[in-house]
C-alpha positions in Angstrom: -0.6 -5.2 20.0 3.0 -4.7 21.2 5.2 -4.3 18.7 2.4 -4.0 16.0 1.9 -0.7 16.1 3.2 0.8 13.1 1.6 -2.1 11.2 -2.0 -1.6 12.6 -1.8 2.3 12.5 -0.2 2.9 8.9 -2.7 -0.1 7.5 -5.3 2.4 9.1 -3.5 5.4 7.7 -3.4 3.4 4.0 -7.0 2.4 4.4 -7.9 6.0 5.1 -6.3 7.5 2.3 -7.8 5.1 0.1 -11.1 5.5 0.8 -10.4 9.3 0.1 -8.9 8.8 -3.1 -11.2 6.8 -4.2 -9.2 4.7 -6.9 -10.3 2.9 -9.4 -10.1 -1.2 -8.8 -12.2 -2.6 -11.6 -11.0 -2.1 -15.1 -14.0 -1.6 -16.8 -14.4 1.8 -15.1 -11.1 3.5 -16.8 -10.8 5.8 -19.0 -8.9 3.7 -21.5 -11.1 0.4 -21.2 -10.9 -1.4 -25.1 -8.2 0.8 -26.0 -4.5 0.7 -25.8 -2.4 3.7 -23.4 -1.9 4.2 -19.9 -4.4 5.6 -17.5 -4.3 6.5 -14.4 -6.5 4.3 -11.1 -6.2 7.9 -9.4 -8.7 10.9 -10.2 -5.0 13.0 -9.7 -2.3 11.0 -11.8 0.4 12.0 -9.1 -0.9 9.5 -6.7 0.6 6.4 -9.6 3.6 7.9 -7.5 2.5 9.0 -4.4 0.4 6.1 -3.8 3.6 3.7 -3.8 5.7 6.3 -1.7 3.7 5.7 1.1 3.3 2.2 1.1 7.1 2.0 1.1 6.9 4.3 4.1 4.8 2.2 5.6 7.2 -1.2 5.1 10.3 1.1 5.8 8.1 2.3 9.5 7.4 -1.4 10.2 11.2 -2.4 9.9 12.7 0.4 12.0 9.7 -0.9 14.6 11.0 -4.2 14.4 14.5 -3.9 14.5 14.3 -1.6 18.1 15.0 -3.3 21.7 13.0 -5.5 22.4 12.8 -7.7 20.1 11.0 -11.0 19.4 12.0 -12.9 16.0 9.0 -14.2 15.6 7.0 -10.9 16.0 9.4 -9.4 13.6 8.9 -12.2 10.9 4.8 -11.7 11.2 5.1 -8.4 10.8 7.5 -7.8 8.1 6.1 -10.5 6.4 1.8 -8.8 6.3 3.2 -5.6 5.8 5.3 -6.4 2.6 2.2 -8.8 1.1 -0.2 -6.1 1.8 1.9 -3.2 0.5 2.9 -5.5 -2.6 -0.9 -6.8 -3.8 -2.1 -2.8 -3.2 0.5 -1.5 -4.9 0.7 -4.3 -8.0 -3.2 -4.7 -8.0 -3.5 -0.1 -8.2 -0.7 0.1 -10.1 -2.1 -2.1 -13.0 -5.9 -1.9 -13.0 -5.7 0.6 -16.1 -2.6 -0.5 -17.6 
């Protein structure tokens, strides 16, 4: 786990705060389904916001992990590289689910 802890622990912290928003990941369940407009995958519309804030904390947290002594190249690259697919399909897969 050395050197994966911001990964493991702000996945956990992601997971968490999903589970208590409760979003909305099927798009039959919005408010908009067969009509046109924007809805929100959040109960509170601030999280279309929020919720991409934190997974770019999250990527910004696993970098500054990365980059301090010591470091290991290939540790980096694994890391960097699960935390930016994982941040990128939550936030592209929330972000258009109602849209």
């Amino acid at each position: 786990m050395k050197g994966f802890w911001a990964l493991v622990t702000g996945g956990a912290g992601v997971l968490v705060l999903l589970l208590v928003l409760r979003p909305i990941v099927d798009q039959r369940d919005c408010p908009n389904f067969g009509a046109a407009g924007n809805a929100s995958a959040f109960p509170d519309a601030a999280w279309d916001l929020r919720f991409p804030l934190v997974l770019l904390v999250w990527v910004a947290l696993v970098i500054v992990e990365q980059v301090l002594p010591p470091r290991n190249a290939g540790r980096a690259l694994a890391a960097i590289s699960l935390v930016l697919v994982a941040s990128c399909c939550l936030g592209a897969s929330l972000g258009t689910v109602c849209r």
